[in-house]
C-alpha positions in Angstrom: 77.7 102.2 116.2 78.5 98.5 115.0 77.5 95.4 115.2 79.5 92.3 116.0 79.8 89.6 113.7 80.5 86.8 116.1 80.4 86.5 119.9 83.3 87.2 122.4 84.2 85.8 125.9 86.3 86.1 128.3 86.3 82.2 128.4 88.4 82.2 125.4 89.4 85.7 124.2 93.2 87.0 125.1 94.3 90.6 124.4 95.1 91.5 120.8 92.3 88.7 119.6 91.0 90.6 116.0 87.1 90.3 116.0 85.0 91.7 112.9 81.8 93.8 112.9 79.6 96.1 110.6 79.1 99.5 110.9 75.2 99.9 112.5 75.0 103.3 111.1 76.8 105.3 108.2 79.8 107.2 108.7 78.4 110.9 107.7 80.0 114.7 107.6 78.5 117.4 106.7 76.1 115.9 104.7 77.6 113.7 103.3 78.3 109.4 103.5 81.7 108.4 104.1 81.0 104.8 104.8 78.2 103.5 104.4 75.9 101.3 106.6 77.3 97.7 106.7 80.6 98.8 106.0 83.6 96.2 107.3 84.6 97.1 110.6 87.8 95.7 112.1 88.9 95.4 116.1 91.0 93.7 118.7 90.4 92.8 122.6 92.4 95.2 124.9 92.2 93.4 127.6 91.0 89.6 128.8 90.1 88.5 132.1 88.5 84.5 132.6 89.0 84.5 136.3 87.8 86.2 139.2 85.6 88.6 138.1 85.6 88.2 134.2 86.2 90.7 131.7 86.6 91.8 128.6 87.8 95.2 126.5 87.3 96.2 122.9 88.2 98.7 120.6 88.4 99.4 116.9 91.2 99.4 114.6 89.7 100.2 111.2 86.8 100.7 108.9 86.7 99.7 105.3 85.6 102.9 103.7 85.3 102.7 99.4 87.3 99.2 99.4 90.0 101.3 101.4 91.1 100.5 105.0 91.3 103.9 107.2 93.2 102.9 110.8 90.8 104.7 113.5 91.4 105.1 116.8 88.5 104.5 119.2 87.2 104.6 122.5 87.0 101.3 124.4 83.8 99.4 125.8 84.3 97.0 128.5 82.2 94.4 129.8 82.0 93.0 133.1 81.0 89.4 134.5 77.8 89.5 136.9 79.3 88.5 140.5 76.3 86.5 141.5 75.1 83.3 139.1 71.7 84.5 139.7 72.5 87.5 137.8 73.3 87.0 134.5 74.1 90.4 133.5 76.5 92.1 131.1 78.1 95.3 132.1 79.4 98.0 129.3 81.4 100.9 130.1 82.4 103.0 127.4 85.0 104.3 129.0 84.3 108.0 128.1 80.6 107.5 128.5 78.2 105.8 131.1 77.6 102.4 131.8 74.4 101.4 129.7 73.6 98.2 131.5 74.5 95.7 134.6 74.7 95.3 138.0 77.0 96.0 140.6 76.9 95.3 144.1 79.3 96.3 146.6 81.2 93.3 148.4 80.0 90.6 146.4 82.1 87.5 146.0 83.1 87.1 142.3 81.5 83.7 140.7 84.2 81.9 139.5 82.1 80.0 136.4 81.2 83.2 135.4 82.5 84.8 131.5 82.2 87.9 130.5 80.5 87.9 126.8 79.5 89.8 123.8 77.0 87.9 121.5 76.4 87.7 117.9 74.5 90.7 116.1 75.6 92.8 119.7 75.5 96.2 118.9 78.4 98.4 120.2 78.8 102.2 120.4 82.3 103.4 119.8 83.9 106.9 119.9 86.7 108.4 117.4 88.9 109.8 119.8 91.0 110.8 116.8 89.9 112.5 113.4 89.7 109.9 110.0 92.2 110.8 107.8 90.0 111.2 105.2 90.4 113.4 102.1 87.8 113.9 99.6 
């Protein structure tokens, strides 16, 4: 779980944009920290969509654990512009898991003014879909 450090929009965002965050919650195995909470957490954007139905797709690159930088590999959230202005609703998928929150109705005519966005202090739920190469 992290938390951005500054927004993200489709509006301005292409794929391999970096972005920053901090980890929301500690990195812990059996019993014990490996990174603590507020720990430097890099990413980039996947993918970047500003027209039609606006998008945008994250995932992490690295985590600063004890001043070193471990490369992770993560699962991706995507986020989805509402396709009525009345709506204004983001949509996450994290891929692997459920959608947590949005709206989606079937036939609806995409809003062309709309962006898809992740705001400051956003928190974000990621999945290691490989194992840290950590050694202790």
């Amino acid at each position: 779980m992290v938390r951005l450090q500054s927004s993200l929009s489709s509006a301005v965002a292409h794929p391999g944009d970096p972005f920053t965050a901090v980890l929301d919650q500690p990195i812990a195995w059996g019993g014990e920290t490996l990174a603590p909470r507020g720990a430097l957490v890099s990413g980039r954007v996947v993918l970047a969509n500003r027209t039609g139905n606006a998008y945008l797709e994250l995932t992490l690159s690295s985590v600063d654990i004890g001043g070193k930088t471990i490369v992770v590999h993560t699962s991706a959230v995507f986020v989805k512009s509402s396709p009525h202005p009345s709506v204004p609703v983001e949509t996450a998928d994290h891929r692997i898991q459920r959608p947590i929150e949005g709206v989606s109705e079937p036939g609806a005519q995409p809003n062309e003014n709309a962006q898809a966005k992740f705001s400051t202090g956003r928190q974000l739920v990621f999945w290691l879909v490989q194992s840290l190469p950590i050694t202790s």
